[in-house]
C-alpha positions as CSV (number, residue, x, y, z in Angstrom):
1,X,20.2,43.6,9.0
2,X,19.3,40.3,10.5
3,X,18.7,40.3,13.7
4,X,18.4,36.3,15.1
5,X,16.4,36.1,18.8
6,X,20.0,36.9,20.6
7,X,20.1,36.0,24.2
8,X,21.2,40.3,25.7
9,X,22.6,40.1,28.9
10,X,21.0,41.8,31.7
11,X,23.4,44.6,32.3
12,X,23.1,45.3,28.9
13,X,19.1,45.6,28.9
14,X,20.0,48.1,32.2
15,X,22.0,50.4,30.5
16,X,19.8,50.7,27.1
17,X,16.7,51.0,29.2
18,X,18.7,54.1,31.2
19,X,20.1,55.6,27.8
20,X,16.3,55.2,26.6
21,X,15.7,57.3,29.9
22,X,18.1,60.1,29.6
23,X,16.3,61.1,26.7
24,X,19.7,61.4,25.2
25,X,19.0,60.0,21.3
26,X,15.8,58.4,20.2
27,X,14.4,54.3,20.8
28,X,15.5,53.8,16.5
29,X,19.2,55.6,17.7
30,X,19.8,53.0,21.2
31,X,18.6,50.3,19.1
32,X,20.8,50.9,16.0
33,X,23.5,51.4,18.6
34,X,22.9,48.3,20.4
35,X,22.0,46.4,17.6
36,X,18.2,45.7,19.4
37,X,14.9,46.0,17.3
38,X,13.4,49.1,18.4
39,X,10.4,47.3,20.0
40,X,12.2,44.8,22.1
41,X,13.6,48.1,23.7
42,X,10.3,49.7,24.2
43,X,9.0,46.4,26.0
44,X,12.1,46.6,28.4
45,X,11.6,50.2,29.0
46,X,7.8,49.2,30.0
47,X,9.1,46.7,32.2
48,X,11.1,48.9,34.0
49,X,8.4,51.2,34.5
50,X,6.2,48.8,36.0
51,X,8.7,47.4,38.1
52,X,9.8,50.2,39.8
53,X,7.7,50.9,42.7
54,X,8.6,47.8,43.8
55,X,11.9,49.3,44.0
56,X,11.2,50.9,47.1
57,X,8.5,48.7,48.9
58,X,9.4,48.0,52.3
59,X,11.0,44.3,52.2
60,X,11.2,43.9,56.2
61,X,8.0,41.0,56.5
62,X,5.0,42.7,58.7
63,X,4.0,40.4,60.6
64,X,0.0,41.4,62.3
65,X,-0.5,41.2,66.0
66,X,-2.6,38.2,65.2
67,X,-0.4,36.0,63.7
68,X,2.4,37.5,66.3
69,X,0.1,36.1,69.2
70,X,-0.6,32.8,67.2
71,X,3.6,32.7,67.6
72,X,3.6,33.6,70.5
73,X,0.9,30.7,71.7
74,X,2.4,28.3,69.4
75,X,5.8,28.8,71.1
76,X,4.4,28.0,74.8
77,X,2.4,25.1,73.7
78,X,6.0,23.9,72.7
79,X,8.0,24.9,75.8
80,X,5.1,22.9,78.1
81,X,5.3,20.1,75.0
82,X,9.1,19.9,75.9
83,X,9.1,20.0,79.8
84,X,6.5,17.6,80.2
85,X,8.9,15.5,77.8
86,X,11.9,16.1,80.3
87,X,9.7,15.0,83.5
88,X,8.8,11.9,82.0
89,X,12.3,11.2,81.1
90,X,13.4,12.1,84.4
91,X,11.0,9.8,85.8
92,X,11.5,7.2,83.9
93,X,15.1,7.3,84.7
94,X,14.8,7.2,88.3
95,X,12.9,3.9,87.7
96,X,15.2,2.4,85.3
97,X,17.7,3.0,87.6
98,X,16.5,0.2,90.4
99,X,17.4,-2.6,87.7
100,X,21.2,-1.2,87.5
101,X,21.6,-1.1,91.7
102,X,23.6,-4.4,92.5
103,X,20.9,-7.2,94.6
C-alpha cells in the first residue's frame, strides 16, 4: 500500500483521533480503515492530549488591578489632554472672530 504525504482534513483527523478514543478497534484497525499510517494517528492522538486543558482555560482576558489603574490613569490624562484642546480652540475662536466683525 503506498501511502503518498496526503493533505487529511481536519474533521477527519477529529473523528479518527475520537474512534482512537473510544477504545472501539485498535490504532492498526482506525488506520487501515482510514487509510493513515498507524503513527501519524498516534501523533494526532498526542496532540489532542496535550491540547486539551486548554479546552477549558478561562478565555475572558484578566486584567490585574495594576494595569486596570494604569487604564484608568491613562484615560484621565486623555480626557484633560482633550479639554484643554477644546479651551484653546474656543479661545482661539473668540479671537479669530474680531477679523470677521464688519469695520
Amino acid at each position: 500500500m503506498n501511502q503518498a504525504k496526503q493533505k487529511v482534513p481536519k474533521e477527519e483527523k477529529a473523528k479518527i483521533v475520537l474512534a482512537i478514543l473510544r477504545n472501539d478497534k485498535t490504532t492498526n484497525e482506525i488506520a487501515a480503515q482510514y487509510v493513515v499510517h498507524p503513527n501519524i494517528i498516534s501523533r494526532w492522538k498526542q496532540t489532542v492530549i496535550e491540547g486539551l486543558p486548554e479546552l477549558f482555560e478561562d478565555k475572558r482576558r484578566k486584567i490585574d488591578r495594576g494595569q486596570y489603574r494604569e487604564q484608568e490613569q491613562k484615560i484621565e490624562r486623555l480626557q484633560k489632554l482633550v479639554g484643554q484642546r477644546d479651551y484653546e480652540l474656543d479661545w482661539l475662536k473668540k479671537k479669530l472672530s474680531i477679523f470677521d466683525e464688519p469695520r
